[in-house]
C-alpha positions in Angstrom: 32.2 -1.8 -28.4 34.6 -2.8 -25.6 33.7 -4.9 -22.5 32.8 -3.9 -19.4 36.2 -3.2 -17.2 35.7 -5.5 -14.2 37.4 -5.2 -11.5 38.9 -8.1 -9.3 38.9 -8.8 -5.9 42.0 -11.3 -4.6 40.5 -12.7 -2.3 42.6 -15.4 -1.0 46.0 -16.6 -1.8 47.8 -20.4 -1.0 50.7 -21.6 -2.7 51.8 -25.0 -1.5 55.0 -26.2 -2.6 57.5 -29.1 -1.1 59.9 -26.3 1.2 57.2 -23.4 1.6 54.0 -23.2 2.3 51.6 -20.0 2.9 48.3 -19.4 4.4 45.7 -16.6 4.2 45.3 -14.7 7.2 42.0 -14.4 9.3 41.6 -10.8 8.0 41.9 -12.1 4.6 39.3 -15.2 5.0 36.9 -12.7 6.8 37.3 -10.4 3.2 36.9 -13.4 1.2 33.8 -14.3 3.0 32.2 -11.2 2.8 33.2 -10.9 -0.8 32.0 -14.1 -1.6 28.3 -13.5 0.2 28.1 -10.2 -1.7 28.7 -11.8 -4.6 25.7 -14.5 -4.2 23.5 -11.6 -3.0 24.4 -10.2 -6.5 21.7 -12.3 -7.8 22.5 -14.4 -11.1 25.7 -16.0 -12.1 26.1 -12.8 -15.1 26.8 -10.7 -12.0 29.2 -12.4 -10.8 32.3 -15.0 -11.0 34.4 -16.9 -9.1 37.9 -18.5 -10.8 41.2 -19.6 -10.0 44.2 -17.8 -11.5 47.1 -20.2 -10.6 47.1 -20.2 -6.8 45.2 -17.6 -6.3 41.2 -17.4 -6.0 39.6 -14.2 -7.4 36.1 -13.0 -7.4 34.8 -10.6 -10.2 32.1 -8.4 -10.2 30.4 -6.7 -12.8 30.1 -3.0 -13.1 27.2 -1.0 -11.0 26.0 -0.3 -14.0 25.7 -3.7 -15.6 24.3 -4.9 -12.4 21.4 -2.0 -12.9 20.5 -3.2 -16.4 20.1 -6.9 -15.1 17.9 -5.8 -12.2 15.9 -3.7 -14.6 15.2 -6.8 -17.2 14.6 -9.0 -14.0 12.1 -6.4 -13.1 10.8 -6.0 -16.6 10.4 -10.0 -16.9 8.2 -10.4 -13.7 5.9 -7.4 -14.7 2.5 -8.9 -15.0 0.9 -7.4 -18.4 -1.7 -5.2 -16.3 0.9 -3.1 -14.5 1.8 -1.7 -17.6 -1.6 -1.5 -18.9 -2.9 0.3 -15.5 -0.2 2.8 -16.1 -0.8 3.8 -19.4 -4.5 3.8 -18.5 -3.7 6.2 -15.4 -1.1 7.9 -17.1 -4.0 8.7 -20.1 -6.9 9.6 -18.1 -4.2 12.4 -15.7 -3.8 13.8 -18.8 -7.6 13.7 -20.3 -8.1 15.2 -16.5 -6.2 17.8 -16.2 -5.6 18.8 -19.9 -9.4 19.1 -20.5 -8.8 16.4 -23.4 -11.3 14.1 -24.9 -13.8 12.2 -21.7 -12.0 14.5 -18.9 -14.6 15.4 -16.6 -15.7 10.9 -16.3 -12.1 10.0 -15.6 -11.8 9.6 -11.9 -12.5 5.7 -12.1 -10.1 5.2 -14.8 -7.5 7.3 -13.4 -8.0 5.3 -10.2 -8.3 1.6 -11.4 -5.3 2.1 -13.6 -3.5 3.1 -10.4 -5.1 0.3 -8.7 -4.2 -2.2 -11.7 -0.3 -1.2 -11.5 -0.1 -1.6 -7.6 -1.4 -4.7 -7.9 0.9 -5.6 -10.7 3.5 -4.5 -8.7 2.9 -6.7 -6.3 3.3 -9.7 -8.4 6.7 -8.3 -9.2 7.6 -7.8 -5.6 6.1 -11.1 -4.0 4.8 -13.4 -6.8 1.9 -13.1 -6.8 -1.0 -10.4 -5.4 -4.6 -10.0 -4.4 -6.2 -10.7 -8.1 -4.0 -13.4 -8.9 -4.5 -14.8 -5.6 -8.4 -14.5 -6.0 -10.2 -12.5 -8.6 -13.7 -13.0 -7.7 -11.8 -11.2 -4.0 -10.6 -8.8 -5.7 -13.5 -7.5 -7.6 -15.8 -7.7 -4.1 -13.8 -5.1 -2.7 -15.1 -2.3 -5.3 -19.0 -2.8 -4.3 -17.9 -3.3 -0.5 -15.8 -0.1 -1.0 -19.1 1.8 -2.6 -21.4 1.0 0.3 -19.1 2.1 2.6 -18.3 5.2 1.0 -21.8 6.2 0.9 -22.0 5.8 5.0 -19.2 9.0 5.2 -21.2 10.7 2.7 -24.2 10.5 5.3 -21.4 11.2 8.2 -20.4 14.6 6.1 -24.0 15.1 6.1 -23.9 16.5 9.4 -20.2 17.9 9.4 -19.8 19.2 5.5 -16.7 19.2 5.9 -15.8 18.4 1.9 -18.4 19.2 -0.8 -18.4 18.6 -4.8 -17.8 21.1 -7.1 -19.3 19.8 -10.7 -18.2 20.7 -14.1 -22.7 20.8 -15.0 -25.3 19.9 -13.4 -25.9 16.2 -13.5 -29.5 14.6 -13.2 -29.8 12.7 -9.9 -29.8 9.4 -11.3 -26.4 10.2 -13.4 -24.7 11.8 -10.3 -25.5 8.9 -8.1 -24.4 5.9 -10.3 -21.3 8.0 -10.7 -20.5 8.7 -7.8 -20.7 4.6 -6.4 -18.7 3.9 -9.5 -16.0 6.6 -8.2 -16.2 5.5 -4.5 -15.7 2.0 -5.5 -12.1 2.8 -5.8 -11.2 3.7 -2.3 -10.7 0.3 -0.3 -8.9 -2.0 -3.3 -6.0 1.5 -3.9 -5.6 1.4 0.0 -5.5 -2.4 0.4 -3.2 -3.0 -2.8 -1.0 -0.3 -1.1 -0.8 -1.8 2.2 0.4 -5.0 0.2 3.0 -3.2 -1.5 4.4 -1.5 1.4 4.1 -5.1 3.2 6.9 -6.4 0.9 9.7 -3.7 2.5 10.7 -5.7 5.1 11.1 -3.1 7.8 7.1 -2.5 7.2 6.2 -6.7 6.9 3.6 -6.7 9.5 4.4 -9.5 12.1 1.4 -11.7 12.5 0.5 -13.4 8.8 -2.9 -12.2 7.2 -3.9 -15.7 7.9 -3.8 -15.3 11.7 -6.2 -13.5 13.9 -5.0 -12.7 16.7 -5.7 -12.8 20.2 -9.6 -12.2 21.5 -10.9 -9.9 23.6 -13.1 -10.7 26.4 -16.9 -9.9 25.7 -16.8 -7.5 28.1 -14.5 -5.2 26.8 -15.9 -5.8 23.3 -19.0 -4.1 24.9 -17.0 -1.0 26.2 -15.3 -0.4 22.9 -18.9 -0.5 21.1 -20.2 1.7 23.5 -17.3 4.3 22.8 -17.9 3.6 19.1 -21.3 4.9 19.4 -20.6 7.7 21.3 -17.7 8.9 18.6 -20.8 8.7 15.8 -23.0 11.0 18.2 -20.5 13.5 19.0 -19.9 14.9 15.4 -23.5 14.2 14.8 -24.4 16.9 18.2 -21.4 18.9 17.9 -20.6 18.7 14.1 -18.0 22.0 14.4 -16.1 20.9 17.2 -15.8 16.9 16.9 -16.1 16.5 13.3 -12.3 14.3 13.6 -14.6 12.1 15.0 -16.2 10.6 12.5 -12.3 9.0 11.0 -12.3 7.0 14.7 -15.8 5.7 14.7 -16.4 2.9 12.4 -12.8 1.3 14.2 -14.4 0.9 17.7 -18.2 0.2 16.0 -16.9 -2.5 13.6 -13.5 -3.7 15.0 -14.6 -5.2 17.9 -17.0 -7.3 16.3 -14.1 -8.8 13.9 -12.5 -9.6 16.6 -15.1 -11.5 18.7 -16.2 -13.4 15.5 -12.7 -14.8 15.1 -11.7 -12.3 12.2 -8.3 -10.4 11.6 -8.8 -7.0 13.7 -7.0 -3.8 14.2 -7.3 -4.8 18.0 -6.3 -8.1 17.6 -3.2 -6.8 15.9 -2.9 -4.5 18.6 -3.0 -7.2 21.9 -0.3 -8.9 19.6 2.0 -5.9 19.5 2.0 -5.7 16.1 3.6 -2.5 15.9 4.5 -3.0 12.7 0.8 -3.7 11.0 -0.2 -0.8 13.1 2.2 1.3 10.9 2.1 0.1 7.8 -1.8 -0.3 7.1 -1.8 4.0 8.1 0.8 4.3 5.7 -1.1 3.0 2.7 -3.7 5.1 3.9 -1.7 8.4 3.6 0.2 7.1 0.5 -3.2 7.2 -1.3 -4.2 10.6 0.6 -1.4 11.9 -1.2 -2.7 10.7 -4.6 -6.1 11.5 -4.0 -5.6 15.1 -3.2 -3.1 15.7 -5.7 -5.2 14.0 -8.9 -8.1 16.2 -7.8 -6.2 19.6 -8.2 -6.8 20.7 -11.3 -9.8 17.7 -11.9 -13.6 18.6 -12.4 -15.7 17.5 -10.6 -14.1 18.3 -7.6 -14.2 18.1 -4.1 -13.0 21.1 -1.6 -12.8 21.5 1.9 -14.1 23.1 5.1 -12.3 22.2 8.2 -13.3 24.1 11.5 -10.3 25.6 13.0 -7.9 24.2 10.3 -8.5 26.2 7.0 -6.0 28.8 8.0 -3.3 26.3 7.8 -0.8 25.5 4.8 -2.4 23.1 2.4 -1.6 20.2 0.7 -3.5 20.6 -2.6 -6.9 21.6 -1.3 -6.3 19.2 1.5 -5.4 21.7 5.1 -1.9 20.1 6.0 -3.1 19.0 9.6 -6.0 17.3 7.8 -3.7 14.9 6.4 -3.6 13.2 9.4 -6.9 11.6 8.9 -5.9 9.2 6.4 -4.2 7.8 8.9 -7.3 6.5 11.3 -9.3 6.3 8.1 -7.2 3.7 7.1 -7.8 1.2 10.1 -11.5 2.1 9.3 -11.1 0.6 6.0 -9.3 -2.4 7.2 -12.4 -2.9 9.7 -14.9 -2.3 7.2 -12.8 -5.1 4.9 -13.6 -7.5 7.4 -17.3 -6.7 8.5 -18.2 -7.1 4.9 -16.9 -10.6 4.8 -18.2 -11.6 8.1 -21.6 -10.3 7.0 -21.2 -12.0 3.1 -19.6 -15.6 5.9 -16.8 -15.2 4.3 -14.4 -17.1 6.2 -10.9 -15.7 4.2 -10.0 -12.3 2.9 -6.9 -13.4 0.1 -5.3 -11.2 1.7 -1.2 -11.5 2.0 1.2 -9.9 4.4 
């Protein structure tokens, strides 16, 4: 097989001889130093090489595609052994799902920790290292924290209904219960591992480091915000059809404030920092995984549907009405303050957390 054509770049030219002598021009220097930094950026001395031909200095590049391949086996060579293990675990159980094949109607959790197994694999690819290899015994806290929690909107919907289950049998109580905290122990570790991953694009890398807290807020306002969390709980509680959106607000002003006071990271810690960028990023995990959620539950069973006030008429994502998308967004700072209580309340003083 012939070699790759590459192409060459002359860069710079200076011939020095005893009667004549030429120099490169500023134009040409600036090309060479861009050349030459694009070059490094290229990553590993395969990509690219710098010789001297004569008096010339010339800079060669491999071909785009060559360059592809090498990123690919760099990729390939980081890849912790559990991304590729959570994929084809996902990748199985969407098909047992869906297809109606083999254990399909108990394959939410395994659909949902394989997912949760390849972000965090991911991770390790993107930054070194991620929240299980950082701390396991972490890790594996945040699927019981995740299940109580869960269990508090269950109560919420309670009052608003606005999703219900739709089973493939009926299930004895006992069954449908330990099920369903098995399923809901997926929903904080897929939401935190995305907000990692989306941490390592860095137009999304929050600003203030996980480690840091933040500024405090003064008692007193600490009291006002808990005073307008509880008042967000009562309204969908009183008025279920009209403030139901409520209850994806609630938990941040109940719970948040409290972080914060106790010298925790907070969403309104992060927010007196202008941290504009945390306050983006941690949403947009949270409607990443909307979009998963609602699409794996499609053709799934058990199910869940909805009944959205004012909203059902509307396009829908899935089963999802478009506009009640949005929720993921709020529900996501939730999470993040939920996170936190948990470990204040276990005295926790770190999360293992990295952004």
């Amino acid at each position: 097989m012939a070699a790759p054509r590459k192409r060459s770049l002359a860069v710079a030219r200076a011939h020095v001889t005893g009667a004549q002598g030429h120099h490169p021009t500023s134009e040409q220097t600036s090309r060479g130093s861009r050349a030459s930094h694009g070059a490094r950026r290229g990553g590993t001395p395969a990509l690219a090489a710098i010789s001297r031909l004569g008096g010339a200095t010339a800079i060669t590049i491999n071909p785009p595609e060559e360059r592809s391949w090498a990123a690919v086996w760099g990729f390939t060579a980081r890849a912790p052994w559990w991304l590729w293990a959570g994929l084809l675990l996902n990748i199985a159980a969407w098909v047992s799902s869906w297809g109606r094949i083999g254990p399909w109607n108990y394959t939410f959790f395994p659909l949902w920790f394989g997912f949760i197994l390849f972000l965090d694999g991911l991770n390790v690819t993107r930054r070194g290292d991620s929240l299980l290899t950082r701390d396991w015994r972490r890790f594996v806290l945040l699927f019981p924290i995740s299940s109580v929690y869960w269990w508090i909107f269950e109560w919420m919907n309670s009052y608003v209904q606005n999703w219900f289950y739709i089973y493939d049998q009926a299930y004895p109580a006992l069954t449908l219960n330990l099920l369903s905290t098995l399923y809901f122990s997926t929903v904080l570790p897929a939401v935190i591992e995305m907000f990692e991953l989306l941490a390592t694009i860095p137009a999304l890398k929050p600003l203030t480091p996980a480690s840091e807290t933040g500024p405090r807020m003064a008692p007193g306002w600490v009291a006002r915000l808990l005073l307008a969390g509880v008042a967000l709980l009562w309204l969908p509680v009183r008025f279920p059809r009209y403030a139901y959106m409520l209850i994806w607000f609630c938990l941040i002003f109940l719970l948040d404030p409290i972080n914060n006071l106790a010298g925790r990271p907070s969403v309104f810690g992060r927010l007196l920092a202008r941290d504009w960028k945390f306050l983006t990023t941690l949403p947009l995990a949270g409607l990443f995984c909307g979009f998963f959620w609602e699409m794996w539950n499609f053709y799934a069973l058990p199910k869940w549907q909805y009944y959205l006030p004012f909203l059902n008429w509307t396009p829908h994502y899935f089963e999802m009405p478009l506009p009640g998308m949005l929720g993921y967004l709020p529900f996501a700072f939730e999470l993040f303050a939920m996170y936190q209580f948990g470990l204040l309340l276990l005295g926790s003083k770190r999360d293992s957390l990295a952004y």
